[in-house]
Phi, psi and omega in degrees: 000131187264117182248141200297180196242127181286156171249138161232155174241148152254101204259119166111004223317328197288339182271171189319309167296330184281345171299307150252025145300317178307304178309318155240052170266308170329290184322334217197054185265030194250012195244313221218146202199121183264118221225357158213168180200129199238154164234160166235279190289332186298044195325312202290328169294296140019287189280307172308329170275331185278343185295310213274301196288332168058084172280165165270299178265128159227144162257186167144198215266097165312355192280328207275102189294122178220149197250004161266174212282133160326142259199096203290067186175157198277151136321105178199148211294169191273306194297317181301337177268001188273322177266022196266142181330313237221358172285089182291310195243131146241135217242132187266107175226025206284203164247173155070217181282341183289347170276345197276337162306316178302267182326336203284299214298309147331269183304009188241349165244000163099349191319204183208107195256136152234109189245123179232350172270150200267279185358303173304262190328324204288279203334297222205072184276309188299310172302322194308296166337274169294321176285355195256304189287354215247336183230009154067047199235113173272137188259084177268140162263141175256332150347146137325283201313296161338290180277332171306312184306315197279350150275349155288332227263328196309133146101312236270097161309302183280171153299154186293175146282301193223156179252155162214113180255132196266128147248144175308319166121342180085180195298334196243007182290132160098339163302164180271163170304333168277336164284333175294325166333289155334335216275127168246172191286330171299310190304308173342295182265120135216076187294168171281331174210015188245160179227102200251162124301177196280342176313287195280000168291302179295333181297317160314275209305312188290356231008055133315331210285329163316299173338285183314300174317308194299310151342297185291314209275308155018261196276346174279328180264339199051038154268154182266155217295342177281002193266002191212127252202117173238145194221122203267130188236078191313307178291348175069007177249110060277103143004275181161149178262167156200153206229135176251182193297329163244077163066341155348166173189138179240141127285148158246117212239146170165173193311159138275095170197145196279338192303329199289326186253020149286330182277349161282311168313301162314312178259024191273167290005321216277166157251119191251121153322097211223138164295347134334310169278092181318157157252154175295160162267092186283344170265044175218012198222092182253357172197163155233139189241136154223155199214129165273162201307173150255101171271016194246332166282340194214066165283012177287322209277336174305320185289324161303309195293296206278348174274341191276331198261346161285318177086159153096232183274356210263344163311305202281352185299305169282339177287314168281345163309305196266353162274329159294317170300336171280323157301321180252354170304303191248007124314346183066050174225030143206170175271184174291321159321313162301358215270323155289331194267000188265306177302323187287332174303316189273340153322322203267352162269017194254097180271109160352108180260133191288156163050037180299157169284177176282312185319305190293333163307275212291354169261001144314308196280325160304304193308329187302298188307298157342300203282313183310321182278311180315323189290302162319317177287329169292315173286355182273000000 
């Protein structure tokens, strides 16, 4: 059966996720054809993926001086590729805040988003959201977690009762608060079973990153936040869950490795084989252990849980906060423990703007940072 060859932009194309996008856009090359690629500092990767994929557009950071080679393809800004006509998937994969001009740009242009970066939904879930139904723009998670819930959700008329979103617990289920203490940014990254950046790595150790996720299903599924459920799952192949009204529960179960739902994103409906994506050995698989978080060791999921349900700005608030925190974390200028206690401080001077626009949105996020470095500067 001949199926047309998809265009895609890689928005982040140089970071963990956008390295295996690539990869399996490599894989799969009679499905998928890349047709823009934005970076932000990583020229010399940069040039190397636009030397192999040959794009029409790439971006990246003019500010910056760099001695590699020119870079065979136009220039052109991320929102503009993002909303371009001739774009079947752009897969959002950038870090931080950098992605949410973009994502808006997308869904304003009716585009088809695979989104992996969490920032845009958190900051500005409700707008992404509402300009995506409004402007007919399909929103695919690329998340584990995520792209699991919305393989459960297929075909199912009704809403679930509950999402359950499963973590691994990171490098640290079970220490005390006095042992995290302790914690340098090399253990931070060594998660046990995901291959991250290092942002969302470390976020993965605090479960912030749950946290963030708890948000995210908010706003992609519309349930409301008492209605989504975190479970600590060690071994990492349940996904995520979801549980229906009559006591029912569906899983999505596989190998822990992101290419399969960046490759479910890319290709949906279909499902393709690809020798790249490992499979589970299910006669190596004697158990699943669940457990629930330990917030009193891991207050960030709380500090999320408790930002979504304050509303307004305090989203965009933790995020940045927790993006300066994170940041001076592995510079080695707070400890691992500060990293909840920096997001909570700037949460609790932060008074909430209800319904915000994107300017109140993005002057929340100027205020966070501000206040989280000032802050941070006093403890030093």
């Amino acid at each position: 059966m001949y199926h047309p060859v998809s265009r895609i932009v890689v928005l982040g194309s140089t970071g963990s996720i956008g390295r295996q996008t690539l990869e399996v856009v490599r894989s799969l090359p009679d499905r998928l054809k890349v047709v823009g690629l934005a970076a932000g500092r990583n020229r010399r990767l940069l040039a190397k993926q636009a030397a192999e994929f040959r794009p029409e557009w790439v971006y990246y950071d003019r500010t910056r001086r760099s001695k590699t080679p020119e870079i065979d393809a136009r220039f052109l800004p991320m929102e503009e590729m993002a909303r371009g006509l001739t774009v079947d998937r752009v897969v959002i994969a950038t870090s931080g805040k950098a992605g949410l001009s973009a994502t808006l740009a997308a869904v304003e242009a009716g585009n088809t988003i695979a989104i992996a970066n969490k920032e845009p939904l958190v900051m500005a879930g409700e707008i992404i959201t509402s300009e995506a139904e409004i402007h007919d723009a399909s929103v695919i998670p690329v998340d584990s977690e995520h792209s699991a819930i919305w393989q459960c959700l297929s075909g199912e008329p009704q809403k679930p009762k509950h999402i359950i979103l499963t973590a691994s617990g990171g490098p640290f289920r079970g220490l005390t608060p006095a042992q995290l203490k302790r914690v340098t940014p090399a253990q931070a990254l060594k998660h046990p079973s995901w291959k991250m950046g290092k942002k969302v790595t470390v976020d993965s150790a605090t479960l912030m990153n749950k946290g963030l996720e708890v948000i995210e299903a908010h706003w992609l599924f519309g349930l409301p936040v008492e209605s989504i459920r975190v479970i600590i799952h060690p071994q990492s192949i349940i996904h995520s869950m979801v549980e229906f009204y009559d006591g029912s529960a569906k899983a999505q179960m596989a190998y822990p490795d992101m290419r399969l739902p960046i490759q479910y994103a890319l290709t949906y409906p279909d499902r393709l084989a690809n020798p790249i994506i490992p499979w589970i050995d299910w006669s190596k698989v004697n158990r699943f252990d669940f457990e629930p978080p330990d917030f009193k060791s891991f207050p960030c999921l709380k500090l999320a849980i408790d930002a979504v349900m304050a509303g307004g700005t305090a989203p965009t608030v933790l995020c940045a906060a927790d993006e300066i925190a994170v940041d001076l974390f592995l510079k080695e200028r707070i400890g691992f423990m500060d990293i909840p206690r920096l997001v909570s401080k700037t949460l609790e001077a932060h008074v909430p703007l209800p319904s915000p626009g994107i300017e109140d949105i993005l002057g929340a996020d100027a205020w966070a940072r501000d206040f989280a470095s000032g802050m941070a500067r006093k403890w030093g």
